[in-house]
TORVO-245372 format. One record per atom (N, C-alpha, C, CB): residue in three letters; residue number from 0; z, y, x. Coordinates in pm, whole numbers, always signed. Glycine has a CB too. Example, Ala and Ser with C-alpha at 12.3 -4.5 7.8 and 13.67 -1.06 7.14 Angstrom:
// residues 2
ALA 0 +780 -569 +1319
ALA 0 +780 -450 +1230
ALA 0 +780 -330 +1320
ALA 0 +905 -447 +1131
SER 1 +708 -225 +1285
SER 1 +714 -106 +1367
SER 1 +787 +3 +1290
SER 1 +572 -60 +1408
//
This chain:
// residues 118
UNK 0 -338 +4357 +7252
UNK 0 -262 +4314 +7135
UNK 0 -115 +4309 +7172
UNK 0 -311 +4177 +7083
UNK 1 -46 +4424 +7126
UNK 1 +94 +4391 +7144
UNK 1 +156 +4265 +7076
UNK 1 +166 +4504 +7100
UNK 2 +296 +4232 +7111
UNK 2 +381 +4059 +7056
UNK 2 +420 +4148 +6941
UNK 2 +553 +3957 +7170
UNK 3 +455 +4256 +6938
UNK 3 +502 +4270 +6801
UNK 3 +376 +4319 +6690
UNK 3 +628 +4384 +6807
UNK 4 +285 +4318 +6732
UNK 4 +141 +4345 +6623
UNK 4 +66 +4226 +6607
UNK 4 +22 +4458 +6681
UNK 5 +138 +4103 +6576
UNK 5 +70 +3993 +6563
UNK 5 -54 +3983 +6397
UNK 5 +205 +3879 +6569
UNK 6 +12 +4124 +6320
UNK 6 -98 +4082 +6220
UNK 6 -206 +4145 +6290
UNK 6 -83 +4132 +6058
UNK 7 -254 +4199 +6385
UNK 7 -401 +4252 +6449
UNK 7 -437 +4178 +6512
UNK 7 -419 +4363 +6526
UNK 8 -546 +4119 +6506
UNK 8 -642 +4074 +6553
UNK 8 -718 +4125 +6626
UNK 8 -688 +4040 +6491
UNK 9 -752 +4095 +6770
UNK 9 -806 +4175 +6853
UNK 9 -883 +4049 +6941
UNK 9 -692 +4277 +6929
UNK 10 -1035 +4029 +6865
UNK 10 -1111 +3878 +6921
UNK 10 -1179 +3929 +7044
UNK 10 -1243 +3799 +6805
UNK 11 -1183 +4057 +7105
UNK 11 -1214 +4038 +7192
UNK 11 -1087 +4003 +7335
UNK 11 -1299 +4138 +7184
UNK 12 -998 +4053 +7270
UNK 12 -897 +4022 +7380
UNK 12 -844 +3858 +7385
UNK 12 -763 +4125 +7353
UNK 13 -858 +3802 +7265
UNK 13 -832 +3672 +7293
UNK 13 -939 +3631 +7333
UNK 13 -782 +3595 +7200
UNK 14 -1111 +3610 +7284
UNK 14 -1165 +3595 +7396
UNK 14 -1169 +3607 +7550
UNK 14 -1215 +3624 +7372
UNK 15 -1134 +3710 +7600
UNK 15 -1092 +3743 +7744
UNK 15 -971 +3626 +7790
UNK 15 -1028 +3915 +7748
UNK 16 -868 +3615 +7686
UNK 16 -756 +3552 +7747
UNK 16 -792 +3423 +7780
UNK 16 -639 +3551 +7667
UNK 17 -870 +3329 +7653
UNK 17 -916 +3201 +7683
UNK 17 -994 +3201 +7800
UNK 17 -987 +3146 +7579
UNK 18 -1084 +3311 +7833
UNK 18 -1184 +3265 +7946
UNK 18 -1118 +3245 +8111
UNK 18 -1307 +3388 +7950
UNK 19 -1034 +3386 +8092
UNK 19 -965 +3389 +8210
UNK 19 -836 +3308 +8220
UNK 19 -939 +3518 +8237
UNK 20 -734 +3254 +8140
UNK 20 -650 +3207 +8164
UNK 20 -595 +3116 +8069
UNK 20 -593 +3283 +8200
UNK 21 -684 +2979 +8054
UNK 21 -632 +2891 +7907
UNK 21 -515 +2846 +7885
UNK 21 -693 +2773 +7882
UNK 22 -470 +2821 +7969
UNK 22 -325 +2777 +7951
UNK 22 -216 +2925 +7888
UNK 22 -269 +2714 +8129
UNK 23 -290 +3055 +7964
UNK 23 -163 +3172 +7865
UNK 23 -227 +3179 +7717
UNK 23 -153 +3380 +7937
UNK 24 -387 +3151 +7739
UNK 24 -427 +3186 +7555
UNK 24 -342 +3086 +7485
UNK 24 -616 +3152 +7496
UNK 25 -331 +2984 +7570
UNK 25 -300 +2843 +7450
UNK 25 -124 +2837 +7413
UNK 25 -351 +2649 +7546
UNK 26 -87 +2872 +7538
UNK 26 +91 +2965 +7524
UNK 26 +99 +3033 +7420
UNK 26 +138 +3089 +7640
UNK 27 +15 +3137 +7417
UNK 27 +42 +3267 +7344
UNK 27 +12 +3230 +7158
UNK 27 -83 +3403 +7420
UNK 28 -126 +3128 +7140
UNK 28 -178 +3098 +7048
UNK 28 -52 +3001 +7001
UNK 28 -321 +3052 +7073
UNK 29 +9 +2929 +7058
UNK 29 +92 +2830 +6988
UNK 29 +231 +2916 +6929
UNK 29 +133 +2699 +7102
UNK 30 +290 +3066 +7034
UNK 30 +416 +3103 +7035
UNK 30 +370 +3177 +6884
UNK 30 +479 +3194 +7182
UNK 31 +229 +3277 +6825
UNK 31 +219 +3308 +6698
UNK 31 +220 +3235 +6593
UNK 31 +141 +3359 +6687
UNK 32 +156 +3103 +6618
UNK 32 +174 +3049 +6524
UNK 32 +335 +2954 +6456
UNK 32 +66 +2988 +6550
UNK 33 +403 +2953 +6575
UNK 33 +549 +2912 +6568
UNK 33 +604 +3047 +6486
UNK 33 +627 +2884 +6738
UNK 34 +569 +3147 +6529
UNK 34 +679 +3238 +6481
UNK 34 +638 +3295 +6301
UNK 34 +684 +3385 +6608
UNK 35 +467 +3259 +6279
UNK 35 +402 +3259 +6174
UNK 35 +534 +3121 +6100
UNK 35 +210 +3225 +6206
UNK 36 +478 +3032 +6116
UNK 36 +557 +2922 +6042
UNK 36 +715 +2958 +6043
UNK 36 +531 +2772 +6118
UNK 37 +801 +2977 +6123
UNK 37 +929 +2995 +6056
UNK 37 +948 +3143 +6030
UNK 37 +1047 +2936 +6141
UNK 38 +876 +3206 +5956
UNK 38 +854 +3328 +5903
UNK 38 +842 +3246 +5736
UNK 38 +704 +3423 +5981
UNK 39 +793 +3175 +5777
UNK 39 +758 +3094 +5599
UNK 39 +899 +3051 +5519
UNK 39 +655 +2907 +5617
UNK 40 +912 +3059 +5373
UNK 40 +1018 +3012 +5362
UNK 40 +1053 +2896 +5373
UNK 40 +1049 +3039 +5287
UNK 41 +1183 +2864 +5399
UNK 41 +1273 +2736 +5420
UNK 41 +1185 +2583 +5378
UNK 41 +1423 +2756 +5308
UNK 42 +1166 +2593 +5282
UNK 42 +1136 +2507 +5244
UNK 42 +971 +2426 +5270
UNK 42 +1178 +2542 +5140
UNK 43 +905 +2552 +5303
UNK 43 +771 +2528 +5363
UNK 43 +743 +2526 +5473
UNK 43 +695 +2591 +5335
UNK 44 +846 +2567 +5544
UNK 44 +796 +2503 +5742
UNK 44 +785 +2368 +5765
UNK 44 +920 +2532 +5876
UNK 45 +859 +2279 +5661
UNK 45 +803 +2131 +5704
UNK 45 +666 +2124 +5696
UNK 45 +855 +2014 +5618
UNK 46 +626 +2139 +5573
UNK 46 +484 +2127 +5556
UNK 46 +419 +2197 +5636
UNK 46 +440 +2154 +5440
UNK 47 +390 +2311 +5673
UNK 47 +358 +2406 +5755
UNK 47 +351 +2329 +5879
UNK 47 +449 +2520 +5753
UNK 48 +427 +2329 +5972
UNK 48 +443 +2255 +6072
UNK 48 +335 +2115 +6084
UNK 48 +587 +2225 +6064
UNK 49 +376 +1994 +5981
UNK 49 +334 +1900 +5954
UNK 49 +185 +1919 +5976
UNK 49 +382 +1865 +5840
UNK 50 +107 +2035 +5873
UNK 50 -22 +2104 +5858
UNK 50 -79 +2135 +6013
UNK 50 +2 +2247 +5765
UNK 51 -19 +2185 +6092
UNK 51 -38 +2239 +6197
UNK 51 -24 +2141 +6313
UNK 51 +42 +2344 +6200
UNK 52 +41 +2044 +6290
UNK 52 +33 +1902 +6367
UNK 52 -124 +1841 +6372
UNK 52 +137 +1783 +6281
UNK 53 -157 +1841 +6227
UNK 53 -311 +1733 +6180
UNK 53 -426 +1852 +6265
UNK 53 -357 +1714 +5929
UNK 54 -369 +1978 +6226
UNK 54 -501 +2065 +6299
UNK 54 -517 +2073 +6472
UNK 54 -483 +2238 +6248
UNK 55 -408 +2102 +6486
UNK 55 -394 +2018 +6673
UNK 55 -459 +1929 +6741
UNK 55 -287 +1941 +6702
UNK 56 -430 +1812 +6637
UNK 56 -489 +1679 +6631
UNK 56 -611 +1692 +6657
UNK 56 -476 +1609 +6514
UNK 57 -685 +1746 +6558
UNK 57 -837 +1755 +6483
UNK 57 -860 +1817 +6638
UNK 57 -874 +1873 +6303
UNK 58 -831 +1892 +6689
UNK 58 -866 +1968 +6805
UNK 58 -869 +1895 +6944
UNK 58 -772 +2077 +6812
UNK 59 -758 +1820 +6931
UNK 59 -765 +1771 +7068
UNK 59 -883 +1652 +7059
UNK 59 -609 +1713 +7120
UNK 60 -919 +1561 +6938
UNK 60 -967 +1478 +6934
UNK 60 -1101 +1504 +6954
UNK 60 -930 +1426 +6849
UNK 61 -1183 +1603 +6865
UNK 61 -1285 +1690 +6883
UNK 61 -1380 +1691 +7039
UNK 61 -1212 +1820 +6857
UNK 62 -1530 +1629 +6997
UNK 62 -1578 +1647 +7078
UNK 62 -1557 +1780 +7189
UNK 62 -1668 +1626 +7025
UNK 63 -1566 +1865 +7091
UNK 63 -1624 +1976 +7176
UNK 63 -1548 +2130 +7047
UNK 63 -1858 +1950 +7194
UNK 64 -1499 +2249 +7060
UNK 64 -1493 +2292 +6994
UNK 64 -1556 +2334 +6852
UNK 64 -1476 +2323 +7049
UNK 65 -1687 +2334 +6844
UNK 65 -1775 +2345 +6749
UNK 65 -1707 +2225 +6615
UNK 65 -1937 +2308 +6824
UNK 66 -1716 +2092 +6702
UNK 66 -1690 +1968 +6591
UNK 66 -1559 +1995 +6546
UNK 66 -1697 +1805 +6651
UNK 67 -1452 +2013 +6630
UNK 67 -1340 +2066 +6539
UNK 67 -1334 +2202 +6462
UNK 67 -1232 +2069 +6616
UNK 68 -1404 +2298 +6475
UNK 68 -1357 +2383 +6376
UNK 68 -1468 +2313 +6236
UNK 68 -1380 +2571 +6430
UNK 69 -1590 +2231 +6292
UNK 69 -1617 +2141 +6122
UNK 69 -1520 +2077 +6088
UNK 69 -1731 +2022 +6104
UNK 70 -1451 +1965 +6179
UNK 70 -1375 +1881 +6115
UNK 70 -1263 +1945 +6034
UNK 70 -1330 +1793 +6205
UNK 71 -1183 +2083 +6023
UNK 71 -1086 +2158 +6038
UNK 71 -1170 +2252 +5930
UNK 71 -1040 +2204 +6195
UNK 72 -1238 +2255 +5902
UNK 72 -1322 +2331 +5778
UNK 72 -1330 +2270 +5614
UNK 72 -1482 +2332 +5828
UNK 73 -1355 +2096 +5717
UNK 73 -1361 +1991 +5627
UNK 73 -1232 +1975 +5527
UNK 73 -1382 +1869 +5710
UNK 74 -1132 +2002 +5621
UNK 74 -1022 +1942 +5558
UNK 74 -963 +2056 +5464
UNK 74 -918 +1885 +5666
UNK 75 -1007 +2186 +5511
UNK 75 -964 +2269 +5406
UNK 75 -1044 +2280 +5287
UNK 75 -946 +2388 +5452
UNK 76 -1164 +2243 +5248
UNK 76 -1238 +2219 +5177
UNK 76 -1187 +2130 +5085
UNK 76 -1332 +2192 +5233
UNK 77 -1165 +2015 +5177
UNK 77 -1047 +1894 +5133
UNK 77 -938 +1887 +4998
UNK 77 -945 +1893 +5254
UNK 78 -880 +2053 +5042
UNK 78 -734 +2053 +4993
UNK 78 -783 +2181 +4897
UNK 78 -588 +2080 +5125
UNK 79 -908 +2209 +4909
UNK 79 -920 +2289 +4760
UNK 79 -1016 +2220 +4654
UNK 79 -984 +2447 +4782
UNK 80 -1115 +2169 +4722
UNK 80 -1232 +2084 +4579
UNK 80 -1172 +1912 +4587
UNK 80 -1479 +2083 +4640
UNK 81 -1077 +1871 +4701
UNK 81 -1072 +1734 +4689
UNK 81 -987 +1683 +4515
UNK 81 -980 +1685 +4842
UNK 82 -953 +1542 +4552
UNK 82 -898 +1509 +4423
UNK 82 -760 +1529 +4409
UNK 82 -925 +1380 +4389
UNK 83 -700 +1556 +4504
UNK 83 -567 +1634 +4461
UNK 83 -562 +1803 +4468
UNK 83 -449 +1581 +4562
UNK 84 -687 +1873 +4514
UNK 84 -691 +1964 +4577
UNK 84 -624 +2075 +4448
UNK 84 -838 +1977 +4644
UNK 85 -650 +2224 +4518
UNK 85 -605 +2317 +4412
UNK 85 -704 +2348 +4305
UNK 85 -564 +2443 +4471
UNK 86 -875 +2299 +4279
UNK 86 -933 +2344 +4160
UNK 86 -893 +2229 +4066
UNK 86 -1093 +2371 +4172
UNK 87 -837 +2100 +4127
UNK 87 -822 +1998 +3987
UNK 87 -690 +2075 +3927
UNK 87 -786 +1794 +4026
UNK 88 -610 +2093 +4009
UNK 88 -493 +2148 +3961
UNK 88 -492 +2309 +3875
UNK 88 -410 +2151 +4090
UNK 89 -605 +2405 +3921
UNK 89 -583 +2484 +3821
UNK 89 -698 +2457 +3692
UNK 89 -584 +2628 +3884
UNK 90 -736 +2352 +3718
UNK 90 -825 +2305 +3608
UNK 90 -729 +2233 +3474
UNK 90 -936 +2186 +3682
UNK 91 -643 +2129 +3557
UNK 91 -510 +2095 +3477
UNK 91 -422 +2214 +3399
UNK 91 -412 +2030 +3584
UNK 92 -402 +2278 +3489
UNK 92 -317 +2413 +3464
UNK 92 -375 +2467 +3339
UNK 92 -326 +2530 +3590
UNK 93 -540 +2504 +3359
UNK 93 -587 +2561 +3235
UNK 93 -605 +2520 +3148
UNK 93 -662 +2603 +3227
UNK 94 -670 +2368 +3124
UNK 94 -672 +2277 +3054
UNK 94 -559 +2276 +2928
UNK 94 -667 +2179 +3142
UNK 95 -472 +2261 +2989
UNK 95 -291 +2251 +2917
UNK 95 -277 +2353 +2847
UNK 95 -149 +2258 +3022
UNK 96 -305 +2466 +2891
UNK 96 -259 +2652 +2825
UNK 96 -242 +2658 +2709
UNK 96 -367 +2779 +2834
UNK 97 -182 +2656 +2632
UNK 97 -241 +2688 +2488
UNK 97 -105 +2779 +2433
UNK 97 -281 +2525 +2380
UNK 98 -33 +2874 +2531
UNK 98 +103 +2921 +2521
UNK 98 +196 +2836 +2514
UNK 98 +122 +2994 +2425
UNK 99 +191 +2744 +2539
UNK 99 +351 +2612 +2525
UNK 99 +318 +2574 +2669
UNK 99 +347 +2426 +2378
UNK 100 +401 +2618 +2752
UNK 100 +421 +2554 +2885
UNK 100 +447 +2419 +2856
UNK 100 +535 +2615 +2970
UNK 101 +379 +2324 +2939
UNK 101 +375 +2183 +2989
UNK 101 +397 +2158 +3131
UNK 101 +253 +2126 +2957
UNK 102 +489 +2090 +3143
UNK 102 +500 +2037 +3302
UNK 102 +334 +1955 +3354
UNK 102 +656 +1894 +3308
UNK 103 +270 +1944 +3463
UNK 103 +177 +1882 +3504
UNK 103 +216 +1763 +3488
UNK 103 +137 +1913 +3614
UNK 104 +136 +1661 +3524
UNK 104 +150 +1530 +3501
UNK 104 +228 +1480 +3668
UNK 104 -19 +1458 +3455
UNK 105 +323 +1408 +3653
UNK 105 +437 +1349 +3759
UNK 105 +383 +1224 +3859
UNK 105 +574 +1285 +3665
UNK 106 +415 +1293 +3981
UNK 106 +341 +1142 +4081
UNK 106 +414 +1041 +4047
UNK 106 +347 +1138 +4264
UNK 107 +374 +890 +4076
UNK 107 +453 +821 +4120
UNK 107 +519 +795 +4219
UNK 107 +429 +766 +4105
UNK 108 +585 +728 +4197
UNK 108 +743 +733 +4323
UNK 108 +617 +599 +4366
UNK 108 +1002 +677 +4252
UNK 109 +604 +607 +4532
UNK 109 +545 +498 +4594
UNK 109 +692 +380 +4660
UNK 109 +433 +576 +4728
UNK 110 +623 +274 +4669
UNK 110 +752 +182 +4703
UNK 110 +765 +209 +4877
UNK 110 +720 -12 +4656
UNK 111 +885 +183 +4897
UNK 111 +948 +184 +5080
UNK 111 +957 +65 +5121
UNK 111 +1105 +243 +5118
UNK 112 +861 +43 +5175
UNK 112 +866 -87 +5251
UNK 112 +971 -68 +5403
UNK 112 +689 -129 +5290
UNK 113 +1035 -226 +5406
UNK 113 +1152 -186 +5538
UNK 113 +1075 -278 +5623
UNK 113 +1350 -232 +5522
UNK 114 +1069 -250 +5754
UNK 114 +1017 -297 +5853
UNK 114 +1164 -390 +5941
UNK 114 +938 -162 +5929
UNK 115 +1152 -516 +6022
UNK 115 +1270 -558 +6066
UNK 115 +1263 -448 +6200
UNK 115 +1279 -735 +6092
UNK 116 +1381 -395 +6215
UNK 116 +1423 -371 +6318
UNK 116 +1465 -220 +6313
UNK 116 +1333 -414 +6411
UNK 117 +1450 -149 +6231
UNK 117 +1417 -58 +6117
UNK 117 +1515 -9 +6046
UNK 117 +1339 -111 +6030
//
């Protein structure tokens, strides 16, 4: 897999890399996905990033690989059938249609609590 053919996928060579040398798979796996995320626009590498923090997480915490790619399955599941996910929202979306654009319905602003020291 050449650095500049990062859209190919080549599972047997990353297999090989993890077996023989985890620390370059885990180099190499973190430097695509850095360069994936600020490839994203401006405004979505926070989130992006942020996203890619919780999946880390999910990984390091993870019994064993198997349980994190459930737990990490879970959560994308999460963010499409959950209750904020994307089917309530294009359910809203469709719901509304009737040719007169409507804005969705507006979160609330949550309160900021100040901590002393803070």
């Amino acid at each position: 897999m050449g650095d500049k053919d990062t859209a190919h996928y080549d599972f047997d060579h990353w297999r090989q890399l993890a077996e023989q040398d985890p620390a370059a798979f885990e180099a190499l796996r973190r430097r695509i996905l850095d360069e994936a995320i600020s490839a994203a626009p401006g405004r979505r590498q926070e989130r992006l990033r942020r996203l890619q923090w919780r999946i880390d997480q999910t990984r390091r915490t993870a019994a064993n690989p198997l349980a994190a790619c459930l737990r990490i399955s879970a959560m994308m599941w999460e963010s499409v059938s959950g209750p904020q996910g994307l089917v309530r929202t294009m359910n809203l979306l469709a719901n509304r249609w009737d040719g007169v654009p409507r804005p969705l319905p507006q979160r609330r602003a949550g309160r900021v609590l100040r901590f002393p020291g803070h």
